[in-house]
N, C-alpha and C positions, 0 to 999 in steps of 0.2 A: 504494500500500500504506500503511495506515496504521501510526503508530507502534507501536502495540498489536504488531502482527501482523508488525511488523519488528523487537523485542527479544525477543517470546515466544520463537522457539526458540533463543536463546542464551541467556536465562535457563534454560528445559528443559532446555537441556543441562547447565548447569554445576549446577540444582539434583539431578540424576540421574547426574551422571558419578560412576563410579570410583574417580577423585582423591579426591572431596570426602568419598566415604564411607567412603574408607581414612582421610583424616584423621579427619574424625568418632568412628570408631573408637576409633584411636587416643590422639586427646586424652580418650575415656571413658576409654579403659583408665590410662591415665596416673592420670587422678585417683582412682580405684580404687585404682589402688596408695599413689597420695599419702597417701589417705583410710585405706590398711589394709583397706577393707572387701572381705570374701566376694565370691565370682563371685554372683549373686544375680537372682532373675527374678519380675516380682510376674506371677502368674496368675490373672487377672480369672474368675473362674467364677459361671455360672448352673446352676442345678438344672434348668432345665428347654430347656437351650439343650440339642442332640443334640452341638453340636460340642464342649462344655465336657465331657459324659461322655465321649467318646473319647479327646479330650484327656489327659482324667485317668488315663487308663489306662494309659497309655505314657510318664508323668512319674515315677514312681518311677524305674525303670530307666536314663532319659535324666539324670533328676538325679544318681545315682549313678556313673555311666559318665562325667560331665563334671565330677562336684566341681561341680555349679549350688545351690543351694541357691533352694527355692522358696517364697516366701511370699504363703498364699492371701489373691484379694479376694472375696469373694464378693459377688454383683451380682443383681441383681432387676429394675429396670424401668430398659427403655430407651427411649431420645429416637426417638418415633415418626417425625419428619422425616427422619429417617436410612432408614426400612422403608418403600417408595413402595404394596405390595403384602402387609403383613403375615399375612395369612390364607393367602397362596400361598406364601410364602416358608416361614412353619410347618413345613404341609404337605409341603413339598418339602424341606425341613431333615430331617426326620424320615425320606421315603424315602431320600433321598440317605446319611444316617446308616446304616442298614439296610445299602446294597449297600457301602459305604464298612469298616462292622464287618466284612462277610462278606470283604472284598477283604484285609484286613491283617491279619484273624484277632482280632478285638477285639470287644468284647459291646455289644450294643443289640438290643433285645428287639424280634424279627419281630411279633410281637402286643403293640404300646404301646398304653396308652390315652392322650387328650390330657390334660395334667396339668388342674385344674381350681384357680384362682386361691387356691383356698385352701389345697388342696394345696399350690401352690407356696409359698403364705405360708408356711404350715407347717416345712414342709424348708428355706425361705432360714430360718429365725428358729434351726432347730436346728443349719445349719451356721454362722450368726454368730457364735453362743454358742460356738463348740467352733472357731470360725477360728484361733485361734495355738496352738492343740493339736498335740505332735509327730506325733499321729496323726487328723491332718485330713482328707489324701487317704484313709485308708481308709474314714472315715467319710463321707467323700464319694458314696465307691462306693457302699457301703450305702443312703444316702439316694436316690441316684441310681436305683438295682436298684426301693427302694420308691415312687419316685415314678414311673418308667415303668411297672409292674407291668402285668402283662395284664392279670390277677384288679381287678378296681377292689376289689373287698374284702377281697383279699388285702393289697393292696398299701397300703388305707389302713387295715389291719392294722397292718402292718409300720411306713409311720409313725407312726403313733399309740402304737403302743409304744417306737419310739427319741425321740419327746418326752416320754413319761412319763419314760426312762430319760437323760432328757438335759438336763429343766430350759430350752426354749426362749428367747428371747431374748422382752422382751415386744413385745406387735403395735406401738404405737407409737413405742416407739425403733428397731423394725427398717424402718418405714416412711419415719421422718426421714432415719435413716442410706441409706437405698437410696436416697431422691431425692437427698439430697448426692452421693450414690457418683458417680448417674451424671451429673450435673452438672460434676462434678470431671474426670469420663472422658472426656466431651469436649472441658474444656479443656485436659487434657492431649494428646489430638489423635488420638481411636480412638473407634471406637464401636461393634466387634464380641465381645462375651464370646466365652470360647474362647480365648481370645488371652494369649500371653505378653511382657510388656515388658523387654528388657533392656539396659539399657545405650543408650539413648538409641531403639532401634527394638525394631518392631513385628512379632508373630510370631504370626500367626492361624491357628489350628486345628492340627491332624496333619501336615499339605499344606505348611507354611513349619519346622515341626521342621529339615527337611535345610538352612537358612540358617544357622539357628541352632546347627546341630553344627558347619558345616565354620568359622563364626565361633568357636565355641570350640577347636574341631583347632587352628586356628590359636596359637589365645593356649595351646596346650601343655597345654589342657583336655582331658585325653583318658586313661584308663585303662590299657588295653594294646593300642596300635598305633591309628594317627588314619587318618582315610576313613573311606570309608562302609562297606567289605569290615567293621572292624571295631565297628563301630555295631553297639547291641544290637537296634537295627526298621530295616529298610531305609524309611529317611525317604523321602518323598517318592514313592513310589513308586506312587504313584493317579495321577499326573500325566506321569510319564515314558512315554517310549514305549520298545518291546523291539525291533520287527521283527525278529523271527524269521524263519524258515521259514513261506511263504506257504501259509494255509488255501485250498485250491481249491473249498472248499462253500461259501463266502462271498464268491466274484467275482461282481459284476453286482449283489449289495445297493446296495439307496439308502442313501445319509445324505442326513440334512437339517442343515444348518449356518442358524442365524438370527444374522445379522452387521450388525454395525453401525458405520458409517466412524467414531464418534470412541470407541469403546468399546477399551482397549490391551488388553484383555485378546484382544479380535477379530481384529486385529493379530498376537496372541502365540500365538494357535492357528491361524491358517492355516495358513504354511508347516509345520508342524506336520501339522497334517492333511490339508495337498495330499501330504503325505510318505508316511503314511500311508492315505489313498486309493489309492493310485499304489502302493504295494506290495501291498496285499490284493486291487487290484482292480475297488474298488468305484466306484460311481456317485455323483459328491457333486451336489447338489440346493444353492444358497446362495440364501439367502432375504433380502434386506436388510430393516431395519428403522429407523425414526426413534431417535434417542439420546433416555432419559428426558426431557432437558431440555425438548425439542421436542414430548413430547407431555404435557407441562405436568407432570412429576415432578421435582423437586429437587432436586439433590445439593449437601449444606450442605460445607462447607467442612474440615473437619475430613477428611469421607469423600474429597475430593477428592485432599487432598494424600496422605494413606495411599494410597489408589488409584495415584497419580502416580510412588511411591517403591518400591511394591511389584513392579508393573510393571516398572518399570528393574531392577529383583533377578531377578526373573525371568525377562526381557529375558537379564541378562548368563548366567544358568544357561542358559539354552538356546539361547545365541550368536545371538542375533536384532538386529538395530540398532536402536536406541531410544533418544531422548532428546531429540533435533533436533526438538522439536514445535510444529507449527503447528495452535492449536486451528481445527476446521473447524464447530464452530454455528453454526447459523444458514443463512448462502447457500454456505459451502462443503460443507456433507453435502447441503443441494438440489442442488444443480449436480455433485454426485460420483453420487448418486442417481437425476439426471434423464438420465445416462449409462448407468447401469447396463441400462436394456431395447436400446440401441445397441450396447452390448458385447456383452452374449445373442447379439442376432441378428447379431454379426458371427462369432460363435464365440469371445469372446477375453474370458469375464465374468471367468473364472479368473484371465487375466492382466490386470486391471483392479482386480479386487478387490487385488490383492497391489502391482501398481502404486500406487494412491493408498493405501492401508492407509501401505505402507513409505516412500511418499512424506510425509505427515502425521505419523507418530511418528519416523519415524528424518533423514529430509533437511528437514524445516521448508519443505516446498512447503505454498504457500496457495492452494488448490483455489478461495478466493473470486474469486481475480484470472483474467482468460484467459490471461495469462503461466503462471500455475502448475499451473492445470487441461492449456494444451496441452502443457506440461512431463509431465505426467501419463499423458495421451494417447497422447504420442507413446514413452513411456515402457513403455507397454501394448502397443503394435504397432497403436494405432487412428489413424486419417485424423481431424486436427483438426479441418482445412475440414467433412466431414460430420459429426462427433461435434458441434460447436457448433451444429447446424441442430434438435439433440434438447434445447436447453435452454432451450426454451419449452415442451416438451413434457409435460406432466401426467402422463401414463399410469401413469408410478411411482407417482402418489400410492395409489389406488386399489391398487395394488400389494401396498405401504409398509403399508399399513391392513390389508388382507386377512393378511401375514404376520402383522403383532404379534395380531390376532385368534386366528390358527390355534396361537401360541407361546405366548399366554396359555391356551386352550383344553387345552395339554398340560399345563399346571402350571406356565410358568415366566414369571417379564414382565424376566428381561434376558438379554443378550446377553455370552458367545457361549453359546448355548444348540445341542444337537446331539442329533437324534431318531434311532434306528437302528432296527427292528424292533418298534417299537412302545414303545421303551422309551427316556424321556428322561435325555441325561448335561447337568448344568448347569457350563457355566467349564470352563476351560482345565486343572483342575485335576482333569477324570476324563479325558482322555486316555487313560490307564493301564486305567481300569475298562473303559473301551468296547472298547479293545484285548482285554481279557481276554475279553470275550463274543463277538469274533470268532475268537479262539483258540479256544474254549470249543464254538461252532457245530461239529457232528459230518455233517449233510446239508441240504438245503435242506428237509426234514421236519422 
């Protein structure tokens, strides 16, 4: 084992434990008081980002309910090495918005058109201008309402008369200011608008709000009566699951699960959705596929550690093990992968998948070595002796390929991505939505 692969997961651990984030916490909150200053959260917002409009919708209420006080950034152009698949992500930003406003009762317009670059100049230069205005978020809306518009001349109506009425910021210093923005964004260590920073972390979308209340519950930030019972939006709750009372119209449905050994988020949704499977019923389908890196997409450094810390928050919300991490690119996702059609045909993918998964993020087994793999194995309920005869064996590739074809094809290029009925939930964090539409199934008509 090399040194690398023998400190990783005790650094994992210690930079993802508990401990560290209780201090971390703590010592913000400390100088916060030192300092005198306001509970305070800057909100990175784009006019044309779906997650920045929802966002905003549910920041009055949450600001008020916590004593937070919010001050807007507003943001324009992002660092493309960050987006492996921009044009898909859009797209799928945009439906996902859609079923995400219908599920919590919050507005995004079923008939959007896509904004058009000037458009969005537009709208960033009139919320610049009007950024430490006490009535920013309203104005926000507003611009937001005119920049989706269905009517395309409606709507560039309606902007065109809130810059007449508004005195816009001019094109060129709103150009400079936006390339600094997002320069400064990343090295402050984020790269997704929508997102709230406080206090030393990172709070992306609607989906991370419930971290960020029960962090203020804590610090005594709370109106009348702290929990979620008294929370003015049940946060988080696209991503929870209910299990209720089991729909009998919806046993023997397929899911499709597109999973990936070094993806935490893959990891964070299985038992999860073996949980869910297994109560409704239904038939799961797990499809694996290569991790971006391996089929030659990026992930810059910035995205990695937000990825790493988020993970572990969510990890400890939905009492999952996590942090023990042994990264597996390269020959350990082959050699995890080149097992996967041997577990198929032993019957045991299920318990294979959740074997190495839990094996690699939470206990630091290194699937590179045959120590750790038949640690893995035999962990699975699989025979080493013949699982090691399949690790020459190709057939995954071809596999591997056909998945990420068939998972791009539906709209999405990462993992864990989850197909039910013809209708795609992307990440760990529509749990909750997919739940609803099998609740929601009334016959198999």
């Amino acid at each position: 084992m090399s040194l690398k692969h023998a400190l990783m997961p005790r650094l994992a651990a210690f930079l993802t434990s508990p401990g560290r984030q209780r201090w971390q916490r703590r010592t913000q909150e400390l100088r916060r008081r030192l300092a005198r200053r306001p509970h305070r959260a800057v909100f990175y917002f784009r006019a044309d980002d779906p997650y920045s409009v929802l966002l905003l919708q549910l920041l009055p209420a949450f600001s008020a309910h916590f004593g937070l006080q919010i001050q807007p950034r507003v943001m324009q152009y992002l660092d493309q090495e960050m987006y492996p698949e921009p044009e898909l992500l859009a797209d799928l930003a945009r439906r996902d918005a859609i079923a995400l406003a219908a599920f919590c009762h919050l507005e995004f317009p079923e008939h959007w058109q896509i904004p058009s670059h000037d458009r969005v100049q537009l709208a960033t230069r009139i919320l610049l201008r009007h950024e430490q205005d006490p009535s920013f978020m309203a104005l926000a809306m507003t611009v937001s309402r005119a920049l989706w518009a269905g009517g395309l001349s409606e709507g560039e109506d309606a902007l065109t008369a809130l810059a007449t009425e508004s005195s816009p910021m001019p094109e060129d210093q709103t150009r400079m200011a936006m390339e600094a923005r997002r320069d400064q964004f990343l090295r402050e260590g984020h790269y997704l608008t929508g997102t709230l920073h406080y206090a030393g972390e990172w709070y992306w979308g609607i989906d991370r709000l419930d971290h960020l209340a029960r962090r203020l519950d804590a610090l005594g930030q709370h109106g009348h009566g702290t929990g979620p019972a008294h929370w003015p939006h049940p946060y988080g709750r696209a991503k929870n699951l209910q299990l209720p009372g089991a729909n009998p119209h919806v046993a023997g449905k397929a899911l499709t699960l597109y999973f990936s050994f070094r993806s935490p988020y893959s990891w964070l949704v299985l038992p999860r959705l073996y949980r869910l499977v297994d109560h409704y019923g239904l038939t799961l389908d797990v499809r694996p596929v290569l991790p971006m890196v391996m089929r030659g997409l990026s992930v810059p450094r910035a995205k990695r550690f937000y990825i790493l810390h988020d993970a572990a928050r969510e990890a400890r919300l939905h009492e999952i093990p996590f942090g023990k991490i042994c990264d597996p690119v390269g020959a350990g996702v082959e050699r995890c992968m080149a097992l996967w059609p041997f577990a198929e045909k032993e019957g045991k993918l299920r318990d294979w998948l959740r074997a190495a998964a839990r094996g690699i993020w939470s206990q630091g087994t290194n699937p590179a070595s045959d120590a750790g793999l038949q640690a893995l194995c035999e962990e699975a309920g699989l025979d080493w002796n013949r699982a090691r005869r399949w690790l020459d064996d190709k057939e995954w590739i071809a596999r591997a390929t056909s998945n990420r074809d068939e998972m791009m094809a539906g709209g999405s290029w990462g993992v864990p991505t989850m197909m039910l009925d013809g209708t795609l939930y992307w990440g760990q964090d529509r749990l909750g939505l997919l739940e609803q539409h099998l609740l929601d199934v009334k016959s198999h008509n």
